[in-house]
N, C-alpha and C positions, 0 to 999 in steps of 0.2 A: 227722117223721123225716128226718135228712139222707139225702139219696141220694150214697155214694161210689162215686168211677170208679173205671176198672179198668181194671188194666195187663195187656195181653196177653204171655203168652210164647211168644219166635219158638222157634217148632217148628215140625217138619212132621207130629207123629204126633197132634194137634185136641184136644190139652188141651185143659181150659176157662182162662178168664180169671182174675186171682188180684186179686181185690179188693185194691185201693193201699192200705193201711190195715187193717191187722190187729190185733188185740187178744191182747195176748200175757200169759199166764198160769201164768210163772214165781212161786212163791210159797214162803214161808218160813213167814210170822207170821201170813197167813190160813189160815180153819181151811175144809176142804172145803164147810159150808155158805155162807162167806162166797163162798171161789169159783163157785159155785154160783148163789148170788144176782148177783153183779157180772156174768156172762154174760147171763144172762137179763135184767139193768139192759143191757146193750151190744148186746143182740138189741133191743131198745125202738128205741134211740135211733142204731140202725142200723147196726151192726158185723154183718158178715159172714165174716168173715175170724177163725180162735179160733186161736192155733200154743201149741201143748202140747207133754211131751217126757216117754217114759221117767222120765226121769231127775225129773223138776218135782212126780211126785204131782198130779196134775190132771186127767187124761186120765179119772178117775170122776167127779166133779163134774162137768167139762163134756160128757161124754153124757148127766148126770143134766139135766144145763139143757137140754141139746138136747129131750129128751123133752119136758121141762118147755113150752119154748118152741111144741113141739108141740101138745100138750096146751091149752096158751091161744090157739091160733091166731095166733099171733104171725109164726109163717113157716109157709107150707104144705106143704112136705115140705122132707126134710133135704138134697135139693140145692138148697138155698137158701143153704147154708152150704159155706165154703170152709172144710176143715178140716184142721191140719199135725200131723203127731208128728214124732218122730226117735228114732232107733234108736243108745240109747247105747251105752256105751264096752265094755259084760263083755259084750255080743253081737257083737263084733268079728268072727267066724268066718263062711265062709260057710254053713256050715251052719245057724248060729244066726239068719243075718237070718229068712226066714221064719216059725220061731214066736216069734219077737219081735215081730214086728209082728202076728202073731195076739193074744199077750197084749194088745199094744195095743189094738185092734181087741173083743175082749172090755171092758176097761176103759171104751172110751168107748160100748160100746155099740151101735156100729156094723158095717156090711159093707164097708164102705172108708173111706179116707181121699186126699184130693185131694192130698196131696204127703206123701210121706215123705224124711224127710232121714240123712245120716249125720251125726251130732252134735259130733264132734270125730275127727280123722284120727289117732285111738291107740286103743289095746285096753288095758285094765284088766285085772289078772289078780287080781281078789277077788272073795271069797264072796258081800260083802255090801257098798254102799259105805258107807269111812269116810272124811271130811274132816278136816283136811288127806290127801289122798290119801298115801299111803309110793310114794317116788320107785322102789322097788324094784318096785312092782305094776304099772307100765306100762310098754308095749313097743309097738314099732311094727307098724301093722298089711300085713298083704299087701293092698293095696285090690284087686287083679283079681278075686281070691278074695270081697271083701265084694262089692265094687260087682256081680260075676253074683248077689249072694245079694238086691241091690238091686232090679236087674233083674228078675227071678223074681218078686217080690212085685206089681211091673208087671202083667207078664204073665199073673200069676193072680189079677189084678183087685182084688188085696188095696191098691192105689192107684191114682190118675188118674196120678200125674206122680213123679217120684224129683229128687233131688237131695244137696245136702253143702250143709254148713254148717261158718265154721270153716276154708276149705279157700284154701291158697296158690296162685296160678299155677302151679307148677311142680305140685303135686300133682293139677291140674283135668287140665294136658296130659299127665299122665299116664292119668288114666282116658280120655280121650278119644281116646289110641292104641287101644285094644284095646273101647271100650266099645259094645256092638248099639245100647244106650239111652242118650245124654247127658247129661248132668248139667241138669235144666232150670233149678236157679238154687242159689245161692250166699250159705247169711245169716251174714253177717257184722257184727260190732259197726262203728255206721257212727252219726256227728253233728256237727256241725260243726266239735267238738273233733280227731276221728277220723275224717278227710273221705275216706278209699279211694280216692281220683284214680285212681290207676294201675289197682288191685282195679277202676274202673267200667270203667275202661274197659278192661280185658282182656276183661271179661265179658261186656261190650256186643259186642265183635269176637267173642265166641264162641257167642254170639244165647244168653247163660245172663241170667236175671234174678238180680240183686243184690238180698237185702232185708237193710234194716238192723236190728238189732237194737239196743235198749239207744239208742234216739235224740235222748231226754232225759236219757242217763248213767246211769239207773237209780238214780238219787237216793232214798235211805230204804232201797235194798236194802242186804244188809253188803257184796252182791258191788259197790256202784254207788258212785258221787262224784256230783260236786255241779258237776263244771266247766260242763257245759254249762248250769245253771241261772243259774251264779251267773258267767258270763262277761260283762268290761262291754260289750263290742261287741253281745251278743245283748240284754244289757238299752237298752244306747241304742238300739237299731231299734225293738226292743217298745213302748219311752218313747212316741219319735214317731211311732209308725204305731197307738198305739192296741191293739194286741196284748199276749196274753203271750208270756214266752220262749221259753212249748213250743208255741205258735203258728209263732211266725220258726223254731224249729226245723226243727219240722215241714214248714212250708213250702220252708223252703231243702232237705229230702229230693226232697221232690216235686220241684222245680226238678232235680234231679242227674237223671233217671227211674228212680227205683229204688221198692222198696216197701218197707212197713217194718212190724215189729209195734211197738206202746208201750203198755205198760201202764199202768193208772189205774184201780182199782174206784170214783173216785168216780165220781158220776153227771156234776156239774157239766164238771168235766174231762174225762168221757168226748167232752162234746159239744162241749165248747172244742175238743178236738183234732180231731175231725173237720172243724171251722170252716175252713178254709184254702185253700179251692177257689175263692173270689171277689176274690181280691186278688194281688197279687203281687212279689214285692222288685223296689228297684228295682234298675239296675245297678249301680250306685253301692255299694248297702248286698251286694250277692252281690261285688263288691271285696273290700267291709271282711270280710265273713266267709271269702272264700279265703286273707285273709290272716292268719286265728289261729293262734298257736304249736298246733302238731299235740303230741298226749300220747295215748298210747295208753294205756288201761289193762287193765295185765297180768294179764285176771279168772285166767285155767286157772294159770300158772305161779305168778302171784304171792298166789295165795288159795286154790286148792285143792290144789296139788302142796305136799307134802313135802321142802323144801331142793331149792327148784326149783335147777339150773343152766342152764346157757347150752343143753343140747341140749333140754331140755323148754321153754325161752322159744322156740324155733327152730319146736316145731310150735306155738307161741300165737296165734290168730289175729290177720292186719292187722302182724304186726312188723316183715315185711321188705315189706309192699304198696304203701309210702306212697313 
């Protein structure tokens, strides 16, 4: 089993540490036993770290793996595991955070969870979601009003640590005018394609951890492309150093200090991607990689909103960060 490090977040209220390498379990075309099984293959082969959401459909399977992994002695209790959710978009109100994260909480099976995040800095106003989202059913949200309903969930033990996901500079300094509890980190789509410079380093000045999402591009997903796989600078490194792409990816995250979820139910890939820890770019090839044309891709505006315009591209995460 590989042993991964872990990145401490600067706080002063003694969170735990959030394992550098998360296993993240966005899912479309897998069916819940498939999810199910690929945890329990990632608790093997040493994944600690699981970020689920609302929103992804996952949050029952991977309490059902947790048990599971229990159950085979695979980890000896469940603070063994770093676990995330996030509190989507129709529970925008403060009222609504706290049994939102109870549903959560039901779902996975659990009495807490080690971070909960805000999942996107808008409120949905539908029944039920439907994709493409109708541009008409989103509005912005009041965050003092969510972020105390964030807080609360803190405080009544219903989480270790809070944070947002998704969230601009201007919108982070804004909770942290008025906020008891800070934002302890910030996951944002982040790869070499989509390098966050600026996004690191705000966040770094605001002792919030950055984790990247989507670090291989989410290639195979409908929401993902293919640039960071199929880019030739990342494939000449891989060439000559003997790596794959999602190796140099990977790697060059770690080198930024940030943490990151990437998915992969295979096995083989599971343990490729944790491979990254005994080598390192050189300066030369972290050059070549600072210098890729940046493309952000427009998951929220340009795939799930409704005849997105320019004020719905404005809250998309990483637009204006770079």
């Amino acid at each position: 089993m590989v042993s991964i490090p872990e990145t401490t977040i600067t706080s002063s209220d003694g969170r735990r540490p959030i394992p550098l390498i998360g296993l993240g379990t966005a899912s479309v075309t897998e069916s819940t036993d498939e999810v199910k099984a690929a945890v329990i293959k990632a608790i093997k082969v040493g994944y600690r770290h699981f970020d689920t959401a609302a929103l992804y459909g996952t949050e029952k399977p991977l309490g059902e793996a947790i048990k599971e992994a229990l159950r085979l002695g695979l980890i000896k209790s469940r603070a063994e595991l770093f676990i995330t959710t996030k509190l989507w978009c129709d529970s925008m109100e403060g009222h609504l955070v706290v049994p939102a994260i109870n549903q959560s909480l039901r779902n996975l099976g659990l009495e807490y969870v080690d971070l909960y995040l805000i999942h996107w800095p808008l409120k949905l106003n539908q029944d039920e979601l439907k994709i493409p989202i109708p541009i008409d059913c989103i509005a912005p949200i009041n965050i003092k009003d969510v972020w105390e309903g964030i807080e609360k969930c803190q405080d009544l033990g219903f989480t270790k640590s809070i944070g947002v996901s998704n969230f601009s500079p201007r919108l982070i300094e804004e909770i942290l005018s008025f906020a008891k509890i800070p934002p302890a980190v910030n996951q944002v789509e982040m790869n070499p394609i989509w390098q966050q410079k600026k996004l690191n380093e705000f966040c770094k000045k605001k002792d919030i951890l950055l984790t990247g999402y989507s670090p291989l591009g989410a290639s195979g997903a409908k929401w993902g492309h293919n640039r960071v796989m199929e880019c030739d600078v990342l494939q000449d490194i891989a060439k000559s150093r003997g790596k794959t792409v999602a190796q140099v990816s990977l790697r060059w995250m770690y080198e930024q200090g940030v943490s990151f979820v990437v998915k992969s139910f295979n096995t083989e890939r599971m343990k490729q991607n944790l491979d990254i820890f005994d080598w390192s770019l050189s300066e030369e090839e972290s050059i070549k990689i600072s210098h890729i044309p940046q493309q952000k891709h427009v998951y929220l505006a340009g795939s799930m909103v409704e005849g997105a315009n320019d004020v719905i591209t404005e809250i998309d995460a990483g637009l204006a960060f770079q």
